[in-house]
DRENKOL-374556 format. One record per residue (C-alpha): residue in one letter; y, x, z. Coordinates in steps of 0.05 Angstrom, whole numbers, plus 5000, padded with zeros to 4 digits. Example, Ala and Ser with C-alpha at 12.3 -4.5 7.8 and 13.67 -1.06 7.14 Angstrom:
REM residues 2
[site a; [4910; 5246; 5156]]
[site s; [4979; 5273; 5143]]
//
This chain:
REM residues 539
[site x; [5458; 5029; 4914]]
[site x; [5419; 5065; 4860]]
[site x; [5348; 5081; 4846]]
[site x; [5340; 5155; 4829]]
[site x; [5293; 5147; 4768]]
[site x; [5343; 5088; 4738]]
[site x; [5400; 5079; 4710]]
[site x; [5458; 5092; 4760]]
[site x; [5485; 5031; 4750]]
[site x; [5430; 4987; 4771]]
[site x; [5440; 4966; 4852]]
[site x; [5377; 4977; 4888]]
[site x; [5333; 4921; 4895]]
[site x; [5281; 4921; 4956]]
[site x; [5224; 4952; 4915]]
[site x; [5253; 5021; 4896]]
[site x; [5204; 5076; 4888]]
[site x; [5235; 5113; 4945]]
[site x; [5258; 5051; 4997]]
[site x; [5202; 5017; 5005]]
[site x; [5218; 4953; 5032]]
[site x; [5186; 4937; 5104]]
[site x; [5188; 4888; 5159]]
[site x; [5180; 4891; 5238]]
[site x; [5214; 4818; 5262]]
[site x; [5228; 4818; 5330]]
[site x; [5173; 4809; 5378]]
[site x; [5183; 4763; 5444]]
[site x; [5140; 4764; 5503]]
[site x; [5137; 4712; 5550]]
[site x; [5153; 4755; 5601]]
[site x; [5215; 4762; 5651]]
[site x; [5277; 4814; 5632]]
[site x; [5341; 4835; 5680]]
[site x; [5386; 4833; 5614]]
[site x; [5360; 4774; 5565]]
[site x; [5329; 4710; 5567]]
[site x; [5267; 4699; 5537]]
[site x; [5248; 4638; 5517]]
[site x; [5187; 4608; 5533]]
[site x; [5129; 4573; 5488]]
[site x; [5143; 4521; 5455]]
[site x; [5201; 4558; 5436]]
[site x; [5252; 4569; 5371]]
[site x; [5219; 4521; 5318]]
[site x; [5234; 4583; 5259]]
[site x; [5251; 4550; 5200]]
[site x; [5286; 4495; 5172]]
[site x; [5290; 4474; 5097]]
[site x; [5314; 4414; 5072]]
[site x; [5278; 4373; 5011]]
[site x; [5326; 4416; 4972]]
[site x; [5296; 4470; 4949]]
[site x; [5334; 4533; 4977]]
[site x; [5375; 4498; 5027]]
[site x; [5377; 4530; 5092]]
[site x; [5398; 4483; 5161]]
[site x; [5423; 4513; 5217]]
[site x; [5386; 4512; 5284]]
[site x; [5431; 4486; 5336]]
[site x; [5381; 4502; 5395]]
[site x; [5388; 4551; 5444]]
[site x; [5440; 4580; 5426]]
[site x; [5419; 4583; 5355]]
[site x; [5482; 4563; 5320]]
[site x; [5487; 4584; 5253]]
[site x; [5451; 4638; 5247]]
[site x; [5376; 4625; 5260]]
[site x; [5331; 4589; 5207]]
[site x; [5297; 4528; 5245]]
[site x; [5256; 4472; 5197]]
[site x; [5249; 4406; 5211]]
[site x; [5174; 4404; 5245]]
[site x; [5128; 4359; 5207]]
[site x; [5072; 4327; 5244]]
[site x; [5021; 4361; 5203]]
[site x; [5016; 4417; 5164]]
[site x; [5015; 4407; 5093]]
[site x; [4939; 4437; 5067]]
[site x; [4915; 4458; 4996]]
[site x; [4853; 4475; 4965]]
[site x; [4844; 4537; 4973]]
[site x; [4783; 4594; 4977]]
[site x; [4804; 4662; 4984]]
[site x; [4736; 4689; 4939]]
[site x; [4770; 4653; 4868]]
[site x; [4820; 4708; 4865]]
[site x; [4827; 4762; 4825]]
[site x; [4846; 4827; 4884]]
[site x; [4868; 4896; 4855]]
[site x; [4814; 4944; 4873]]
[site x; [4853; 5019; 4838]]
[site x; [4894; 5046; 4793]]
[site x; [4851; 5051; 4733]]
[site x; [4873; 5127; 4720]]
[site x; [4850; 5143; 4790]]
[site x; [4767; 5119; 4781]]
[site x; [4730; 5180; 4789]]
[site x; [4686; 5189; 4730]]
[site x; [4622; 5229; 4771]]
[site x; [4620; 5189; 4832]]
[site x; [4619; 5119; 4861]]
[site x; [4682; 5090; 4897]]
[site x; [4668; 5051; 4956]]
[site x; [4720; 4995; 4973]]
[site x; [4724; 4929; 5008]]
[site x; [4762; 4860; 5003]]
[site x; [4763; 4830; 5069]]
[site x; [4710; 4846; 5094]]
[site x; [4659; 4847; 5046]]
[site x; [4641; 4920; 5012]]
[site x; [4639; 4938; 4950]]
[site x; [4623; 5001; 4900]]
[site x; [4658; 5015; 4831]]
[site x; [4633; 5067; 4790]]
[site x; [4635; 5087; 4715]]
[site x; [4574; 5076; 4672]]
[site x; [4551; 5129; 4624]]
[site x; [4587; 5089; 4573]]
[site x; [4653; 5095; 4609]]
[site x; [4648; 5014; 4627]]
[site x; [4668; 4997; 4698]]
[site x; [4617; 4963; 4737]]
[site x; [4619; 4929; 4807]]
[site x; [4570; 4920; 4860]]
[site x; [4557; 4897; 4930]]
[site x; [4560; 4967; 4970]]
[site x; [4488; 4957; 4991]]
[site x; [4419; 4986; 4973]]
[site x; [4372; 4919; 4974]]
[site x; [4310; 4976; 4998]]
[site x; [4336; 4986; 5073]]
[site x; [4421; 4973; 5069]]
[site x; [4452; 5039; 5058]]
[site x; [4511; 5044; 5029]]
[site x; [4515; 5051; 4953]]
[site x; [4581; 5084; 4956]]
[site x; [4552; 5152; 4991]]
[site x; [4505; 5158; 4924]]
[site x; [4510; 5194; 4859]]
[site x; [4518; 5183; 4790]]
[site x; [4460; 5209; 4742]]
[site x; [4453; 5193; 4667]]
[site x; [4503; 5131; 4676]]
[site x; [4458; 5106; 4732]]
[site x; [4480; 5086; 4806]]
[site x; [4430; 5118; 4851]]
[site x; [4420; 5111; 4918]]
[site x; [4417; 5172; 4960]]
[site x; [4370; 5157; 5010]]
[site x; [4310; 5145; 4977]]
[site x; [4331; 5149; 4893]]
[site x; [4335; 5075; 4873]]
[site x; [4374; 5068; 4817]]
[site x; [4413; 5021; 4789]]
[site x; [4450; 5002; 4724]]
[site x; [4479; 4951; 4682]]
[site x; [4481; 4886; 4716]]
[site x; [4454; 4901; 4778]]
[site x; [4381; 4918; 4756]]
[site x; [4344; 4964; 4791]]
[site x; [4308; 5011; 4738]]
[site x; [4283; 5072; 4779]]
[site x; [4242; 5077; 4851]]
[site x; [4214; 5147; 4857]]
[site x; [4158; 5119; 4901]]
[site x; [4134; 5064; 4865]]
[site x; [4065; 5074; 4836]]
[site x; [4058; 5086; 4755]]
[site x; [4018; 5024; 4744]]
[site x; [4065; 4984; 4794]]
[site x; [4125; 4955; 4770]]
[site x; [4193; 4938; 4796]]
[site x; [4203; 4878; 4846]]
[site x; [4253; 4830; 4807]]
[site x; [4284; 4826; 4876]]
[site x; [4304; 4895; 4882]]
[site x; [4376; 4884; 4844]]
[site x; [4438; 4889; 4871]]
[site x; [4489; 4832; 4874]]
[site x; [4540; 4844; 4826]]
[site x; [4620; 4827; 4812]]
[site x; [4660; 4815; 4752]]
[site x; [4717; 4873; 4736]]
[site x; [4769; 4874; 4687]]
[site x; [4826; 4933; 4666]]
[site x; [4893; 4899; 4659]]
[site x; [4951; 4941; 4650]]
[site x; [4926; 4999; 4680]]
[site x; [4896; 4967; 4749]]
[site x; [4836; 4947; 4753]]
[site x; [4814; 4881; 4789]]
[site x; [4758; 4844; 4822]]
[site x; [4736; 4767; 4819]]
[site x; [4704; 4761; 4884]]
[site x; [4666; 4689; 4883]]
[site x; [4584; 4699; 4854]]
[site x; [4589; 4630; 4848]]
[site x; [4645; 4609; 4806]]
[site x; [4652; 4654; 4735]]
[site x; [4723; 4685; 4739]]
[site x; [4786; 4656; 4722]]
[site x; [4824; 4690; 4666]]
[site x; [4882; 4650; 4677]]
[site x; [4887; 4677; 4745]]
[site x; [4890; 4745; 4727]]
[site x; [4957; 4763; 4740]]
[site x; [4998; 4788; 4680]]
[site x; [5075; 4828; 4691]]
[site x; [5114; 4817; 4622]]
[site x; [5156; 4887; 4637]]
[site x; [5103; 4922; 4645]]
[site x; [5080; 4908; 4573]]
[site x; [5149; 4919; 4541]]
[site x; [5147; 4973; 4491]]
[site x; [5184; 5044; 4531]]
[site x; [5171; 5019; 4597]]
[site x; [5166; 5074; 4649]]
[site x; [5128; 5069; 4715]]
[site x; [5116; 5109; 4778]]
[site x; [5051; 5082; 4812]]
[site x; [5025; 5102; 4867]]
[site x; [4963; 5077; 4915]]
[site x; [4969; 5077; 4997]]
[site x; [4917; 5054; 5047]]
[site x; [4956; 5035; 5112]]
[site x; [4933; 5016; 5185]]
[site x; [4956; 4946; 5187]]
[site x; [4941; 4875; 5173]]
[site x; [4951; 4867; 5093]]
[site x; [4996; 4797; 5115]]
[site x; [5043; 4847; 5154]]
[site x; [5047; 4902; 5093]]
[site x; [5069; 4833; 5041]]
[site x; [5116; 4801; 5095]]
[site x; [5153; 4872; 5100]]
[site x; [5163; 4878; 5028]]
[site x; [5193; 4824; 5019]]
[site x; [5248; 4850; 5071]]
[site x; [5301; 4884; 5037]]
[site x; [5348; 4874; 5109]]
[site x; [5310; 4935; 5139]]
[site x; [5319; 4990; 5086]]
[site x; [5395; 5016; 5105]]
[site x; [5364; 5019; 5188]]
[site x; [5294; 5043; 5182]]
[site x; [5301; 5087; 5121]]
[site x; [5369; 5125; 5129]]
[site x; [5380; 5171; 5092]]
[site x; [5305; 5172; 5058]]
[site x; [5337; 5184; 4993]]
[site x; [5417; 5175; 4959]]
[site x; [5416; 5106; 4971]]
[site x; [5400; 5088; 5034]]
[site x; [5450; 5090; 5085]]
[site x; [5450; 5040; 5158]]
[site x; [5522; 5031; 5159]]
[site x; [5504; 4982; 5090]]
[site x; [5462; 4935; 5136]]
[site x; [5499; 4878; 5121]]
[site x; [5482; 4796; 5116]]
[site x; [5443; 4770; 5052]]
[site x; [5440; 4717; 5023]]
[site x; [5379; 4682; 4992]]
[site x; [5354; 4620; 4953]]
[site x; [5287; 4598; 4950]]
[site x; [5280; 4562; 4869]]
[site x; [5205; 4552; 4867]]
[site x; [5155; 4535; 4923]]
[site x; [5074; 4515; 4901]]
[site x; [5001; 4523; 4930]]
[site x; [5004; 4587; 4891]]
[site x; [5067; 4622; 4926]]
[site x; [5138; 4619; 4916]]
[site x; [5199; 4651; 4880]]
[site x; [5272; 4652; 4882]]
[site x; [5338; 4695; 4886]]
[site x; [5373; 4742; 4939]]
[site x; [5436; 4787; 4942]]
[site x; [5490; 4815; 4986]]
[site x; [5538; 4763; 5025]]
[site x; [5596; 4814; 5009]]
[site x; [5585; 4800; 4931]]
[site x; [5595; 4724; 4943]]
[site x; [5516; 4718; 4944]]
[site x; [5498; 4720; 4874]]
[site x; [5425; 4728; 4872]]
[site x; [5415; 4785; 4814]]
[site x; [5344; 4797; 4852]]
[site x; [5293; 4765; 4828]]
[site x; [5232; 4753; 4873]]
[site x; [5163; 4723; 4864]]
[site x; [5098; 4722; 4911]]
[site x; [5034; 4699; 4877]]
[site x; [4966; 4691; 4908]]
[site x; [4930; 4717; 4938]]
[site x; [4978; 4780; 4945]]
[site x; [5022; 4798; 4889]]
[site x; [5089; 4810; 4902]]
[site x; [5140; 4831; 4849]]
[site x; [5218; 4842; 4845]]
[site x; [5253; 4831; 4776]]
[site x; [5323; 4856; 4758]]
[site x; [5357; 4854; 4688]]
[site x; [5410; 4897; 4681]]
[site x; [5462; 4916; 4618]]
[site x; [5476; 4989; 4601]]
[site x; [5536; 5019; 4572]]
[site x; [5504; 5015; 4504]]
[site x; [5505; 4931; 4520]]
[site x; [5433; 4942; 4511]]
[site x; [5390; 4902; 4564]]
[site x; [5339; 4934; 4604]]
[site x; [5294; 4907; 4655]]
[site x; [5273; 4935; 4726]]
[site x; [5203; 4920; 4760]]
[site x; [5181; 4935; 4836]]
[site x; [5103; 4906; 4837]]
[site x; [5072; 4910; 4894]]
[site x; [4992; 4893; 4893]]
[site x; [4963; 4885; 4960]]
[site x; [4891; 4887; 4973]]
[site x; [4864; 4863; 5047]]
[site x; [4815; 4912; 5071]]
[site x; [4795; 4892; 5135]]
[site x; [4816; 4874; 5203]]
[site x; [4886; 4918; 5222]]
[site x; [4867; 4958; 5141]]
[site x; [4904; 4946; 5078]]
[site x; [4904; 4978; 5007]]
[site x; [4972; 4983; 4966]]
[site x; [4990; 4986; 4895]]
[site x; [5056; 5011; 4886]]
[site x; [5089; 5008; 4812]]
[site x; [5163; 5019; 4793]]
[site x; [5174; 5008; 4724]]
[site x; [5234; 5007; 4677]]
[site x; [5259; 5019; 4603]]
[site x; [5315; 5061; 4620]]
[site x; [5305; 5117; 4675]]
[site x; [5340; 5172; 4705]]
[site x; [5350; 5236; 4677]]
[site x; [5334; 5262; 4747]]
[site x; [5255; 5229; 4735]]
[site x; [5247; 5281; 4680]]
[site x; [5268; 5349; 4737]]
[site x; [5235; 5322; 4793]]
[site x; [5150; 5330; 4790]]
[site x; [5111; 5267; 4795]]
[site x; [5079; 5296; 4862]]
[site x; [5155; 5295; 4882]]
[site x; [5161; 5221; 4886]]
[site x; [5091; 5209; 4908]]
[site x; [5099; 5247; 4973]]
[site x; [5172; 5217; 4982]]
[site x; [5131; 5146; 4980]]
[site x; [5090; 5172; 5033]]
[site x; [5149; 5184; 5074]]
[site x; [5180; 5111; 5073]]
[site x; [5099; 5086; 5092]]
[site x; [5107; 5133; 5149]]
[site x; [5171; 5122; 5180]]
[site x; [5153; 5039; 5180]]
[site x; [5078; 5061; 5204]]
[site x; [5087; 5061; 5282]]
[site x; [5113; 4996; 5292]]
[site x; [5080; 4956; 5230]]
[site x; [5019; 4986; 5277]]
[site x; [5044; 4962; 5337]]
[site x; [5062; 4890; 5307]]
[site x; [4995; 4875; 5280]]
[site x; [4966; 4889; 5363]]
[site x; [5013; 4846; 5381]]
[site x; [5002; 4787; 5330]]
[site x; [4917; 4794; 5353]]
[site x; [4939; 4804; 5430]]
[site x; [4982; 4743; 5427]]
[site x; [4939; 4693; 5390]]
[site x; [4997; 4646; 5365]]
[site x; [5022; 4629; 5309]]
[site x; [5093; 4665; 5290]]
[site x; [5135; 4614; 5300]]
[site x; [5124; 4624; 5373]]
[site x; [5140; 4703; 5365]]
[site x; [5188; 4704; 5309]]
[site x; [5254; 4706; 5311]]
[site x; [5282; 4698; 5238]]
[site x; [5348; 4702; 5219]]
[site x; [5379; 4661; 5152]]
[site x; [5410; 4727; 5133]]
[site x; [5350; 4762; 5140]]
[site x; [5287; 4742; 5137]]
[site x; [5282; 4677; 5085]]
[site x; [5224; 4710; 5053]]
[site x; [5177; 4724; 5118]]
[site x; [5185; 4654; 5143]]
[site x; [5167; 4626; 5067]]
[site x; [5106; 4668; 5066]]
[site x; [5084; 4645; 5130]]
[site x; [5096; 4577; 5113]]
[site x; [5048; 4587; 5048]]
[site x; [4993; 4615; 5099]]
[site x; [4991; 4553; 5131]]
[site x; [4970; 4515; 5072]]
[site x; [4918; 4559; 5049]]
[site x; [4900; 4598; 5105]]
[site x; [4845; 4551; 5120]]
[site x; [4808; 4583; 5065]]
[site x; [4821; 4657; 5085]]
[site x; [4761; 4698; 5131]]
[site x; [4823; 4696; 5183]]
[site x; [4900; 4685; 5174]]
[site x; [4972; 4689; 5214]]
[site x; [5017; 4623; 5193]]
[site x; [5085; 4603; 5214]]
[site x; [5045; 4551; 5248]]
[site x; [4971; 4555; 5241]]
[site x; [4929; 4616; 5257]]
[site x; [4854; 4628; 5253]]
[site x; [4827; 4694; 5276]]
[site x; [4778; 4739; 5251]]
[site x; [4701; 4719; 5274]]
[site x; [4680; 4790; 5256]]
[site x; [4697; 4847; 5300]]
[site x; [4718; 4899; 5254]]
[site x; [4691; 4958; 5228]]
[site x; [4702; 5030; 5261]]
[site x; [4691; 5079; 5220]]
[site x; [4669; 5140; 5248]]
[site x; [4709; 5207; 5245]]
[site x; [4656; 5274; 5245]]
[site x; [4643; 5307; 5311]]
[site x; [4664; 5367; 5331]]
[site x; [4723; 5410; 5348]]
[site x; [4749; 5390; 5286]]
[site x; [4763; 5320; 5295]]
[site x; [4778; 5336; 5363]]
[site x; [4837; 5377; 5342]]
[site x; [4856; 5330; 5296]]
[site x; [4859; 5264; 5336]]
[site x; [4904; 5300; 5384]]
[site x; [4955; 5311; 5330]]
[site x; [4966; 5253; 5286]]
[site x; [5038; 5253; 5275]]
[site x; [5027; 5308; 5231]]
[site x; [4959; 5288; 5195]]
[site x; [4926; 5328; 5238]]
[site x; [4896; 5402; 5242]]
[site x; [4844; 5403; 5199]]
[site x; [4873; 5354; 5146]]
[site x; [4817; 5355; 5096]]
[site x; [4771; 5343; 5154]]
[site x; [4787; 5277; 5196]]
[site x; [4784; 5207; 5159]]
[site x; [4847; 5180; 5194]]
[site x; [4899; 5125; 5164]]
[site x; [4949; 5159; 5213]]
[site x; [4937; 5217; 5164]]
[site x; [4970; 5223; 5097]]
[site x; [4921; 5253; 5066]]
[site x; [4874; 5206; 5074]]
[site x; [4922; 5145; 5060]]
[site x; [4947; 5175; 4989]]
[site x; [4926; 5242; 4968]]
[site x; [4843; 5220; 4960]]
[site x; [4859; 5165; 4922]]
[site x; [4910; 5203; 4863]]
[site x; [4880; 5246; 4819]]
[site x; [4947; 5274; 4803]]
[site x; [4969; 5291; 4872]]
[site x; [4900; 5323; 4893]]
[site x; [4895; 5368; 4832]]
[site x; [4979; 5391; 4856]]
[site x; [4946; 5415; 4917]]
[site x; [4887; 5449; 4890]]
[site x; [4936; 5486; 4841]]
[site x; [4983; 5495; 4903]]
[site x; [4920; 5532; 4945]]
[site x; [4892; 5568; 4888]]
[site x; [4963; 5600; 4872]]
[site x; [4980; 5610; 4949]]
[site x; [4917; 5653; 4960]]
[site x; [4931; 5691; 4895]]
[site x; [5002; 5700; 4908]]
[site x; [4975; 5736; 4985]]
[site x; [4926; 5776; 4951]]
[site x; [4978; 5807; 4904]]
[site x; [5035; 5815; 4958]]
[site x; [4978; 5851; 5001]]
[site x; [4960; 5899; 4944]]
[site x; [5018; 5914; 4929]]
[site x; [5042; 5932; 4995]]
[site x; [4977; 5975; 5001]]
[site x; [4994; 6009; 4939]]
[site x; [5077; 6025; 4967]]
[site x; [5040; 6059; 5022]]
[site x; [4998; 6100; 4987]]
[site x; [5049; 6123; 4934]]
[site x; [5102; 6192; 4945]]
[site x; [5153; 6156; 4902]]
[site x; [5218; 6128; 4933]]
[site x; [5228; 6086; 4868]]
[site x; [5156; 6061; 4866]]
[site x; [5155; 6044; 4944]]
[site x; [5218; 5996; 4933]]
[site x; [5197; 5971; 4866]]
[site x; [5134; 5954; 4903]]
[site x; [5157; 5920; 4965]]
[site x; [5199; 5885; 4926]]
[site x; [5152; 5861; 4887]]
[site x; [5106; 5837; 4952]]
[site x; [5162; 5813; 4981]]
[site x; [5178; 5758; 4922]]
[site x; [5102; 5751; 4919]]
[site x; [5102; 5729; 4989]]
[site x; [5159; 5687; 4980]]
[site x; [5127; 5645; 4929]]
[site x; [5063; 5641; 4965]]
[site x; [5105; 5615; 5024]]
[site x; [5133; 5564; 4969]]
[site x; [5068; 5547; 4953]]
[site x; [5052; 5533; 5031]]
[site x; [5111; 5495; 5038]]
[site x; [5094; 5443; 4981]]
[site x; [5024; 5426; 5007]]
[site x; [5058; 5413; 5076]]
[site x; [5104; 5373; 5041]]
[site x; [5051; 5337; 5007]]
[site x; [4994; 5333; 5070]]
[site x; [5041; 5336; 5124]]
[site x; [5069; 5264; 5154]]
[site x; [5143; 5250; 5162]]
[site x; [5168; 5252; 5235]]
[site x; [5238; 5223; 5257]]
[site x; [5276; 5283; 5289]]
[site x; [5285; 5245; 5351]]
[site x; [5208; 5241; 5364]]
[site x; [5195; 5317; 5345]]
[site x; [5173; 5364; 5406]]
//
């Protein structure tokens, strides 16, 4: 298989810019069935390494045989320091910081506000007013300054306040009214936050992708916030088994009759994450994937490849999670390589942006369903999961990492730990009104008023708000649709009005291809706002 924007040579690894690579294990229920078995709890014990790094023994329970992955149990989980604050998380693409206006996000789920100073430096705060708690984020920017829209505090630099409309002249500012303030840094066009006020940031933890700074490399990145636990979103990328099934047909590549075994090796396991190999049974299981997870949730694929010219190239798939709440997760998508497609160059950027959309939205129902399931269940996934050698290496060593550092997570699913959240989440409210109303009932397709309903079922709110690119292709798309009617409405007008056989066709032709466009016009923003739905679920 090929990526589009690559060379054609290069077999698609399970980060390609259009096949996102997702993961929905199956999910048992200890419940009775007229045509299967299911076992109960304690059930399949999910997977079984040897000392040997890589080495895969076969579960012989059950019915197992060779085909499950089932470790040896050890009497206690293996733990590691660990606190989830001493990380570096990626907050946005740096391209994609609006320079009038504050950005609220969160980690976890603690929020936060990044905003440009006058000076164009990035500065990070806790998304709190210290005068009565509102929320930073819903301010303004004036002179450089963060101000608070509720009653005008403002704020700048480190966190001092320098500004309170009310105060008297001869009064001056309470050295507690500052905001608590995080460290940022720009790195290869993301930028990222150190979330611990107590310990100063790590620069060694910061990650660092060695393609991405070759000289000629070309990337596609693209941001997505997605309705599901950030665990689930990493533990499905690192599934390449589920491309050819879930996303048939998506793009050239992708086809279900190439579901097929795999074969992987794990080379490198540490309190930090893990790395190793993976490849198709059929080609005698050479690994030419390369994949590595690093905390606290940085997943990568590598792939060298050799063109015609003998000339090397290199292929990246990064994927830079961000948890952002209970069920809520933020994405970083970047494919990068040094030689790409001819076929990048015709197709617009908006093109691929929207087609990325698509791939989130055809895994979207049941990543959904699976994260209810994992906080209904309340057990680790070694009593849900049923992993397969073949299949899912990857999830089962991810889950094994969360149990030696999930301890120092707000909340975590292991292979066999699991701590749940203490803090209910947070809902955010959609506007009243008919609106929303209309809206809610049509979520498959984003909704009726689009622009109007803060939904993650919606695509425009999970992509479109957070690229520049992509909401400045719909504003052109509008602004030339309404144009394009006015004409075609004129010029109608003015073939009624005229004697002239000639002019009247010359004219309604002329509306006619006027209208055509504007449809065109229409068409791309649907394509763009609209979400995917698989033709066996359309009404």
């Amino acid at each position: 298989m090929a990526v589009p924007f690559l060379s054609s040579s290069l077999q698609l690894t399970p980060t390609s810019p259009i096949l996102f690579t997702k993961l929905t294990p199956p999910i048992f229920h200890n419940q009775r069935s007229t045509t299967c078995t299911v076992p109960t709890k304690p059930r399949l014990r999910l997977l079984r390494r040897s000392a040997v790094a890589g080495t895969a023994v076969a579960d012989q329970t059950e019915g197992g045989g060779e085909v499950l992955l089932n470790p040896e149990e050890e009497k206690r989980v293996e733990v590691a320091d660990y606190d989830w604050t001493e990380e570096w998380y990626p907050l946005y693409l740096t391209k994609n910081v609006p320079d009038d206006a504050p950005l609220g996000l969160t980690v976890y789920d603690r929020q936060i506000v990044l905003y440009k100073d006058g000076e164009g430096t990035l500065r990070c705060y806790e998304d709190r007013c210290p005068h009565r708690l509102a929320k930073l984020s819903e301010g303004q920017l004036i002179d450089g300054r963060l101000e608070c829209l509720y009653h005008g505090w403002q704020f700048e630099g480190e966190g001092k306040c320098v500004k309170i409309p009310q105060l008297p002249a001869s009064a001056k500012i309470p050295k507690a009214a500052c905001v608590k303030t995080y460290e940022v840094k720009d790195s290869q066009g993301v930028v990222w936050v150190w979330m611990s006020t107590k310990t100063p940031p790590n620069p060694e933890k910061l990650p660092w992708f060695e393609n991405f700074a070759r000289p000629g490399f070309f990337d596609i990145s693209t941001t997505h916030e997605l309705p599901y636990d950030h665990s689930i979103l990493l533990e499905n990328l690192m599934d390449p088994a589920h491309v050819p099934i879930s996303h048939d047909r998506t793009d050239f590549t992708a086809k279900r009759e190439d579901a097929q075994p795999l074969v992987f090796e794990v080379t490198e396991r540490s309190n930090r994450g893990f790395a190793g190999t993976w490849g198709r049974e059929k080609d005698g299981g050479k690994g030419s994937n390369l994949l590595r997870f690093d905390a606290p949730c940085v997943l990568q694929n590598n792939r060298e490849f050799e063109g015609k010219d003998g000339v090397k190239n290199y292929f990246s798939g990064l994927f830079l999670c961000r948890p952002t709440g209970q069920g809520k997760s933020m994405l970083i998508v970047r494919f990068g390589v040094t030689k790409r497609s001819p076929l990048v160059s015709v197709l617009p950027q908006w093109f691929w942006h929207q087609n990325a959309c698509k791939v989130f939205e055809q895994d979207m129902g049941f990543l959904s369903s699976q994260n209810e399931v994992l906080m209904k269940e309340k057990v680790p996934t070694k009593d849900l999961y049923l992993n397969l050698k073949s299949s899912d290496t990857w999830v089962a060593e991810y889950r094994k990492w969360m149990d030696k550092v999930g301890h120092g997570m707000p909340y975590h699913f292991g292979h066999r730990t699991i701590s749940l959240p203490k803090v209910p989440p947070v809902v955010e409210h959609a506007p009243a009104g008919l609106i929303a109303a209309l809206s809610a009932s049509y979520p498959a397709k984003g909704g009726i008023g689009t622009m109007h309903a803060p939904n993650l079922a919606n695509r425009y709110f999970r992509h479109i708000i957070h690229c520049r690119s992509c909401s400045n292709v719909i504003k052109s798309f509008e602004l030339w649709k309404n144009i394009l009617s006015a004409t075609a409405v004129a010029l109608t007008t003015l073939a009624i009005l005229v004697v002239s056989r000639q002019w009247k066709a010359v004219l309604l032709g002329s509306a006619a291809l006027c209208s055509a466009a504007a449809y065109a016009c229409l068409r791309a923003i649907n394509l763009n706002t609209n979400n995917f739905i698989r033709t066996h679920r359309r009404l």
